[in-house]
Every structure is written in structure tokens, then in C-alpha cells.
N, C-alpha and C positions, 0 to 999 in steps of 0.2 A: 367583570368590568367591561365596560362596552367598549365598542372601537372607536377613535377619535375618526372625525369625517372624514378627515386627508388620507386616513388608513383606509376606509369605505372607500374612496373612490382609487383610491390606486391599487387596492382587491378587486375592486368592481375594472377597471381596466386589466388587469391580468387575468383575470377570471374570463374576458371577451376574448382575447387572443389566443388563450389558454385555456380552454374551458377542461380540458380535461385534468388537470393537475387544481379542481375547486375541489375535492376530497380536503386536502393538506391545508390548502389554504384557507378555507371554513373552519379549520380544525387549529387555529391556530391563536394561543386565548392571548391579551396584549398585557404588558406590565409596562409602567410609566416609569424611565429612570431616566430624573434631570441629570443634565453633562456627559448623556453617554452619548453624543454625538452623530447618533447613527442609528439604523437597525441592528438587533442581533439574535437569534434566536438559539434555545439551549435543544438536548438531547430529550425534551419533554415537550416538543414543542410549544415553549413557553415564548410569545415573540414581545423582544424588548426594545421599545420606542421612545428616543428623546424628542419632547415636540418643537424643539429648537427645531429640527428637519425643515417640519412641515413651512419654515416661512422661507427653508434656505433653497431645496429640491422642489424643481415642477415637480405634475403629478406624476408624469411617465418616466422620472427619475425615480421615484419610489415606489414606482409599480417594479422599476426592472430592479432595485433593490432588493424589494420581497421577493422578483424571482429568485432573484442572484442564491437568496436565503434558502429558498425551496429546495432549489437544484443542488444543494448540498444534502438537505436532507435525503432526497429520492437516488442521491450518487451511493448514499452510505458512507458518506467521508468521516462517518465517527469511527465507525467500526473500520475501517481501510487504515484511519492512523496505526492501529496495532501498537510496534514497539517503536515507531519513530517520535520525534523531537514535536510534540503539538505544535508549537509556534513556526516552523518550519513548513510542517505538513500542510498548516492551513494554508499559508502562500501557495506553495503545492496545488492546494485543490482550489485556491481562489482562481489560479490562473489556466489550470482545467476549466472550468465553467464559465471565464471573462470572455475567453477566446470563443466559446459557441457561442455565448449571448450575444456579443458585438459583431456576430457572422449572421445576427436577424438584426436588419435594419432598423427594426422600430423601435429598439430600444438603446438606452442612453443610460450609463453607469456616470455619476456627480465625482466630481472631483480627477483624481490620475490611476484607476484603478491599472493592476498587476498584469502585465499580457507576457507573453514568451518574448518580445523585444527588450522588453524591462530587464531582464537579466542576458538576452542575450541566446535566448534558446530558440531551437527550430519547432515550429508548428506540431500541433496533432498530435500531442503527445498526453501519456496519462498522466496522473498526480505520482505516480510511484515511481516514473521514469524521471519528470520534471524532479523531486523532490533531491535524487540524488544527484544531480547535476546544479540544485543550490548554492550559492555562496553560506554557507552558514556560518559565520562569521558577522555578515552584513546581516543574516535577515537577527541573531544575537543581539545586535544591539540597536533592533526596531524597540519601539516605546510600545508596550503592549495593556498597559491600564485602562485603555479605551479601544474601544472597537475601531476597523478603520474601513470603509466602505473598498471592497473587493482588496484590500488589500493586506490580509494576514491577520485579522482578529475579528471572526467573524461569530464566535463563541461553541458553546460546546455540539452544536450540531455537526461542526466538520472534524471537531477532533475527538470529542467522548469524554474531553477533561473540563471538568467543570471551571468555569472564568468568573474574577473575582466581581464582577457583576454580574452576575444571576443567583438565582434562591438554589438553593440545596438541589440535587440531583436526587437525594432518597425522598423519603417519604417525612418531611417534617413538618412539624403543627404550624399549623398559621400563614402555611406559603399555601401555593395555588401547585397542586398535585400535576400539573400538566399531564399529559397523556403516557401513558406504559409503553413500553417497549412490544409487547404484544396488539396493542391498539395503533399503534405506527406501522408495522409491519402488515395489517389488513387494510390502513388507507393507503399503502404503496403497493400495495394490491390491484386496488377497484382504484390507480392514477394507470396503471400500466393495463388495465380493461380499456378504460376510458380511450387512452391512447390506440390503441392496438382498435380500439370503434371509429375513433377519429381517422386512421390509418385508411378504414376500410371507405369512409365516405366522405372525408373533407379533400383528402389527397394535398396539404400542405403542413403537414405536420412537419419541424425540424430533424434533420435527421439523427442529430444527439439525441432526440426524446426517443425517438423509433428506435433506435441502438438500446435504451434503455429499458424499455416495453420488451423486449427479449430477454431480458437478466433479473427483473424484479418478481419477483414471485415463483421463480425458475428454483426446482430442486436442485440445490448444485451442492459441491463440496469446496469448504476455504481450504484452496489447495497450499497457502502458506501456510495455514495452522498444519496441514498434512504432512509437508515438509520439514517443518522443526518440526512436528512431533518422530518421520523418520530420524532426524538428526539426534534428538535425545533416546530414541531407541538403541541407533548403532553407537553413541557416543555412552550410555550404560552397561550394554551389553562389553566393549571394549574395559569401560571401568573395573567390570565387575571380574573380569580377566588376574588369576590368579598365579602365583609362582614362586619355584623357592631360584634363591639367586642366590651365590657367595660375596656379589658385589655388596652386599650388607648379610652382617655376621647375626647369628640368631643371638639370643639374650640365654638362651639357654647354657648351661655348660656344662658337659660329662668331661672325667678323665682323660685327656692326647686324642679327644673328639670336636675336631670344627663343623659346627653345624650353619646351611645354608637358613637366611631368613626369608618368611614369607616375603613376598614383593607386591605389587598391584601395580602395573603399565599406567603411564599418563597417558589418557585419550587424548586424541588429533582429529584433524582434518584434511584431508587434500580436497581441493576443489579441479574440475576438471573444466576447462572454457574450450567450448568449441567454435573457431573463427573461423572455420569451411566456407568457401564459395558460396554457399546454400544460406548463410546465418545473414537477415539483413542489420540492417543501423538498430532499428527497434527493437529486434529479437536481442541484439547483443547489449539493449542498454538496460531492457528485462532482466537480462544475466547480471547484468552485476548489479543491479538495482537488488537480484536477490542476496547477491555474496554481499549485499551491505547489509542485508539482514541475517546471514548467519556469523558476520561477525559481530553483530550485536550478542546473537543468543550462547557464542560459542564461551562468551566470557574470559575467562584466563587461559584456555587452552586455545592448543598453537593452529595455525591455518598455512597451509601453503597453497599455489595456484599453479597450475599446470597451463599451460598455454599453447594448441596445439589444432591442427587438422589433418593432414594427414602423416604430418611427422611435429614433433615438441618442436615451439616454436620460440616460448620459452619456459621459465622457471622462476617464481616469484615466491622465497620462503619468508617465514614469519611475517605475514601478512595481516596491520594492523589498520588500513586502511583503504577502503577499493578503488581510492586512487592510485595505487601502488600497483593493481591490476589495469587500472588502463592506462598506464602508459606502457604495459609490457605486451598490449594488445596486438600480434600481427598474423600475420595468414592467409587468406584468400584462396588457398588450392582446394584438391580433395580434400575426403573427408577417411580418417580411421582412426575412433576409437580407441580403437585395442590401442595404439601406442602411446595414447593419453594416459589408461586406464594402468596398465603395465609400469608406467613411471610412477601416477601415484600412490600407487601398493608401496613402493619402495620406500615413499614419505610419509604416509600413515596407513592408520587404521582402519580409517575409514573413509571412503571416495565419491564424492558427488560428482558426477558429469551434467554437464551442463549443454544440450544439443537438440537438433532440430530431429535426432533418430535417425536420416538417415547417412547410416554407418556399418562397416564390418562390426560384430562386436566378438571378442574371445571363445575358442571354442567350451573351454573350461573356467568354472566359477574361479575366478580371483581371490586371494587369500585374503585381502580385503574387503568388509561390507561397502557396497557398492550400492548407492541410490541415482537413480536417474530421472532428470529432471524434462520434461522437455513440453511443446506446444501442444496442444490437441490439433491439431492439423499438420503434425509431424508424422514419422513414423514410429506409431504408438505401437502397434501390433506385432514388431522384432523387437521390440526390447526384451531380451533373456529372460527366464523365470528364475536367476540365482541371482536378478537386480531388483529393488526393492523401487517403483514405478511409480512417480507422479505427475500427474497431467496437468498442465500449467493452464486454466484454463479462462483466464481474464486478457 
């Protein structure tokens, strides 16, 4: 299907400003859908256009439109959703990408699109930071059957979940196949080349895109998939923890013999937060932006929170909310460790510390599995080899 003009020329102005992100945008085949009110592009790069737009948005309103579109694609905001709340996340990552756009002067987002004032939030922040500091509540009972220009329905390219206006995600007869997951990943490629040329001789490149051109095609590892997967490792291995106990009676029964029955322990969790001098605002909203993701994965089992820098600061058990951890947030002195770690052995099994490394840590392994979480520009290189080590590295 060809492109409609108004779509020509508001490619053709992004493509000018932009020339280095024309890989995606070439690549982006148009689907006609009356009443959708907007742009919206899926996970197949399939871009979806009501021509109502074209009589209601100049052209450089739907140029910064289709950026708006791009820069989800090349953020990775599908695959970033993970296990959060789609309709949520996209707000999330609408207001990650509103905030750079409207920091280049030239462009102009139609209607009240989403910024970090709209809720109330401070600047410069990621989509996984802003997301948990959401009203979710409010963005629940947005009207999500239509797309809404920057502002929370922008379709499956920021979330991964398919929206009830677009074709099939798989492979089905009669739709328009849009692009594979393979064939996306090489023009986010040759956009972070382009960039990274434009870098060396325009010398006005945005510096979200330049931040971006460092991360796109970069071997790295998704250090949350790395994280729950430590988390189901030490939370198995505790499962699979065996024992005879009298506090339930075997089924068995010999003669003036009480027999102890097998047991199996409920796995836990202690979370360890480290609010040290050293930890800033950001780093600390990372942390519980994560503990809101292992109480997702933790499911029915228990969580408690330790709060702590150089002495427990405090203690937050049965924790089914992470708001429940910040408001028990305090601290600001040194930093150790060890007396975070020490408490929550006593509450479970297993101990996630939460910290920027540097820290005392225990001379001797801890009777609990111990995963440590902490920045790549922390101190990565003392954390213990009897702690199971992940480098936080977004």
C-alpha cells in the first residue's frame, strides 16, 4: 500500500532533521484504519494511520508524531515492558520520549500530550523509574480503545502486547506480514551507525539519540531477566530443601512408634535496601522500581524489607506493595552491609541486597543465599564470591 502524501511529507521532514533514523522510517509499511484517531505503530513495524489526522495536524505535527512512534521502537519499550501493566508502561514510556522531544525545539506534539508535570513527577527519569511512581488507579480508567497521541496508547511497539486495532502479531494469511523481530534488530543497527556518523560530522545530534547509539547493537545482558532468573534459582533450590519434622505426624504407623513426616520449608524472601550517603534519589528509585518487580515474580510467597546503612533502619515484613517500602525509607549515614545482611538471614532464606557495593561485607558465607544487586559503576569487584552477583546495567 502506498503512503498517503501528508505521510510523504511528514517522513520526508523527519527524515531532514533526522536523517539518521531513515533505516525505520523507510521501513515502515502504512495500514488505513478509519476512527483511529492518530498514529500507531505495532511490534512488526506495521504503521497505522487515520486520515482524519491529516486535515486536523500540520505537517510538523505528524512528523514529531511519527518520531514520537520511532523513538519507542529504537527505546525497546516492547521488550522493557516485561512483566508490568501494558497500559500503564506505555504512559511510562510516552513520557520518557515527550520529555526529549519537546527539549528539540522543532517539534510540536498535537493535542496535551503526557510530560513528568502531568503527574507530578521530576525530570530525567526512565520509563521503569516513572512507571512505578504512577497513579495506577488514574491511568486504569484511561479509555484505551483508541490510540491517544503521546499519551498512553500508542500500540504494541511500546508494550509487546498486541492492541485491539492492529492485525495479528504472528504470521497470519491475508494481513501484511510487517517486519520480524530479526529484520528490526539489524535496522536498529545501521539507525545507531547512522547516528554514531552523524555524531562524528554534524556535531548536533540530540543527546537522547547519542545516549542511544551506545546501547543499540551493544552486547549486553538483560540483567532483570538475570535477576529473576537468580531469584527462581535461590527460591528452588530453598523449595527443594527437605525434612522430617514431628510438627506433622507421618501417615505411616508401626506399633508404640511415632514417626516424624517428611516437611518441605516455604521459600521467602528478605530484600535488603541500602539508603547509605552514597545511594542517590535515582539509584534509590531503581531499587524499588526492582522490589516492585520481584513482588510481582515472588507470587504467594512472603517478602520482607530490611532497611538499613550502616545500622537497620528499619523493618518492613509481609511486604505486598513497594509502597510499603517507601515510606519506611531512611538513612543517609555510612554504609555496612553486613548488618543488613545478618538481619535478613534471620527472616529468610534467601537475601537480595540492594546497594551501590561500597560496603563491609561478612567475613563468612551467610546461611542464606545471598544475591547482590548493584550499579556497574559501583563497587563491583568486592562483592564476595559466596554472593550470587548482578550488575545493574541500564
Amino acid at each position: 500500500m502506498s503512503l498517503p502524501l501528508a505521510l510523504q511529507a511528514s517522513r520526508r521532514i523527519l527524515t531532514r532533521e533526522r536523517p539518521y533514523l531513515s533505516a525505520i522510517v523507510f521501513a515502515l509499511s502504512p495500514i488505513e484504519v478509519h476512527g483511529l484517531g492518530t498514529l500507531g505503530v505495532d511490534a512488526r513495524l506495521r504503521l497505522y494511520y487515520d486520515p482524519a489526522v491529516f486535515t486536523q495536524w500540520t505537517a510538523q505535527e505528524l512528523a514529531t508524531v511519527l518520531y514520537h512512534e520511532v523513538l519507542h521502537v529504537i527505546r525497546d519499550h516492547a521488550s522493557r515492558c516485561d512483566w508490568r501493566d501494558p497500559q500503564t508502561w506505555n504512559v511510562a514510556a510516552d513520557i520518557e520520549i515527550n520529555e526529549d522531544i519537546m527539549r528539540e525545539s522543532i517539534w510540536s506534539l498535537p493535542g496535551n500530550p503526557f510530560l513528568p508535570a502531568t503527574f507530578g513527577l521530576a525530570a530525567d527519569q526512565l520509563a521503569e523509574v516513572i512507571y512505578d511512581k504512577l497513579p495506577a488507579a488514574q491511568i486504569g480508567n484511561m479509555d484505551v480503545s483508541k490510540p491517544n497521541v503521546g499519551a498512553g496508547v500508542c500500540g504494541s511497539c511500546a508494550t509487546g502486547k498486541q492492541a485491539p486495532w492492529e492485525q495479528s502479531l504472528e504470521n497470519s494469511a491475508g494481513t501484511d506480514p510487517g517486519r520480524s523481530k530479526a529484520d528490526i534488530e539489524v535496522l536498529k543497527r545501521q539507525v545507531a551507525i547512522e547516528i554514531r556518523r552523524a555524531m562524528a560530522t554534524r556535531g548536533n545530534v540530540p543527546g537522547h539519540l547519542q545516549r542511544l547509539a551506545d546501547t543499540i547493537g551493544a552486547p549486553r545482558v538483560d540483567w532483570r531477566k538475570v535477576l529473576a532468573s537468580e531469584i527462581r534459582r535461590a527460591v528452588a533450590l530453598t523449595a527443594g530443601d527437605t525434612d522430617f519434622s514431628y510438627s506433622r505426624l507421618s501417615r505411616r504407623r508401626l506399633p508404640q512408634v511415632v514417626l516424624p513426616a517428611l516437611v518441605q520449608p516455604v521459600p521467602d524472601i528478605a530484600v535488603v535496601v541500602d539508603t547509605s550517603g552514597s545511594i542517590d534519589d535515582s539509584l534509590l528509585q531503581r531499587f524499588l522500581s526492582e522490589c516492585s518487580g520481584i513482588l510481582h515474580n515472588l507470587g504467594s510467597f512472603g517478602m520482607s524489607v530490611v532497611i538499613a546503612d550502616a545500622v537497620i533502619q528499619d523493618v518492613v515484613k509481609d511486604v505486598q506493595h513497594v509502597a510499603q517500602i517507601r515510606k519506611a525509607l531512611k538513612g543517609g549515614g555510612g554504609t555496612d552491609m553486613c548488618v543488613g545482611i545478618e538481619h535478613a538471614q534471620k527472616l529468610a532464606s534467601t537475601v537480595i541486597v540492594f546497594t551501590d557495593g561500597y560496603t563491609p561485607w561478612p567475613d563468612t558465607p551467610p546461611r542464606a543465599n545471598v544475591i547482590v544487586a548493584l550499579p556497574k559503576y559501583g563497587d563491583v569487584d568486592r562483592v564476595p564470591k559466596w554472593a550470587r552477583k548482578v550488575v545493574i546495567d541500564g
